[in-house]
C-alpha positions as CSV (number, residue, x, y, z in Angstrom):
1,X,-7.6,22.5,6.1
2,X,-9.9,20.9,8.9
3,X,-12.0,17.7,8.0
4,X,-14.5,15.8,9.9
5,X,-14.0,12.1,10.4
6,X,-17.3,10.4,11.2
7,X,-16.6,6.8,12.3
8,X,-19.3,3.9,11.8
9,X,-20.2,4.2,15.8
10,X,-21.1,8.2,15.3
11,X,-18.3,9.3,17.2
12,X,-16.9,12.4,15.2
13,X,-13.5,13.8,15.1
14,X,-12.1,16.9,14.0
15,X,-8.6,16.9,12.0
16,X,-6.4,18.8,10.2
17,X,-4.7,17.9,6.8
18,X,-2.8,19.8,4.4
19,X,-5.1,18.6,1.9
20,X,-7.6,15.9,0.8
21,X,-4.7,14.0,-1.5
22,X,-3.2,14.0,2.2
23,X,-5.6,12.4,4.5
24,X,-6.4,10.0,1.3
25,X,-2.6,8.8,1.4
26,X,-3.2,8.1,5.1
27,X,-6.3,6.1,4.6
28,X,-6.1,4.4,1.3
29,X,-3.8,1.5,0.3
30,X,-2.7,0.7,-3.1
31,X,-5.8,-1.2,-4.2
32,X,-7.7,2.2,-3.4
33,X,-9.4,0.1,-0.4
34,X,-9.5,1.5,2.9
35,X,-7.1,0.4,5.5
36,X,-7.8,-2.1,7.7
37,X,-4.8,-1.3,10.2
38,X,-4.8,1.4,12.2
39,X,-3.6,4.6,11.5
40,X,-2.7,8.1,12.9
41,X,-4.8,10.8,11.8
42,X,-3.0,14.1,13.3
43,X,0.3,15.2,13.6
44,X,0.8,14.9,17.2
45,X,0.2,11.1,16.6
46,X,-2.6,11.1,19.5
47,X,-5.5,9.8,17.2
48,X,-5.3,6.5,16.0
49,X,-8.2,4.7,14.3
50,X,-9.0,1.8,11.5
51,X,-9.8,3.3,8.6
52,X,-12.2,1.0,7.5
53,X,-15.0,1.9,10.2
54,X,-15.0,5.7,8.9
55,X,-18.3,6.0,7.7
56,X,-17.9,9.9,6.2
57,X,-15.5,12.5,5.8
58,X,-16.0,16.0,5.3
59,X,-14.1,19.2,4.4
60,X,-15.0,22.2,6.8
61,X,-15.2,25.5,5.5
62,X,-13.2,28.1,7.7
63,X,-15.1,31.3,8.1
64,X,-13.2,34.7,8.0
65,X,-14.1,38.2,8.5
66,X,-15.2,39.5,4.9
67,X,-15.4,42.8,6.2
């Protein structure tokens, strides 16, 4: 699945997560807060932001070929 992070400054960034439950694991502590550490938010571990300036994110539909 890809989602788009939108941080508080605007700048937008395109990730993929296996699922929502996922990415919320990675931004969420126990007290259902967000961070306020910084965290990776790909794979590759090249992407690391504060979770607590995210100001939106947003599942992307993925388009196939119906025909």
């Amino acid at each position: 699945m890809k989602f788009k992070i939108t941080m508080a400054s605007g700048k937008e960034y395109i990730i993929h997560s296996q699922s929502f439950a996922a990415l919320e694991e990675e931004l969420i502590n126990p007290d259902q807060d967000l961070k306020n550490s910084l965290v990776y938010l790909d794979r590759e571990q090249t992407l690391k932001v504060n979770p607590s300036h995210i100001s939106c994110v947003e599942k992307l539909v993925e388009q196939t070929n119906g025909k």
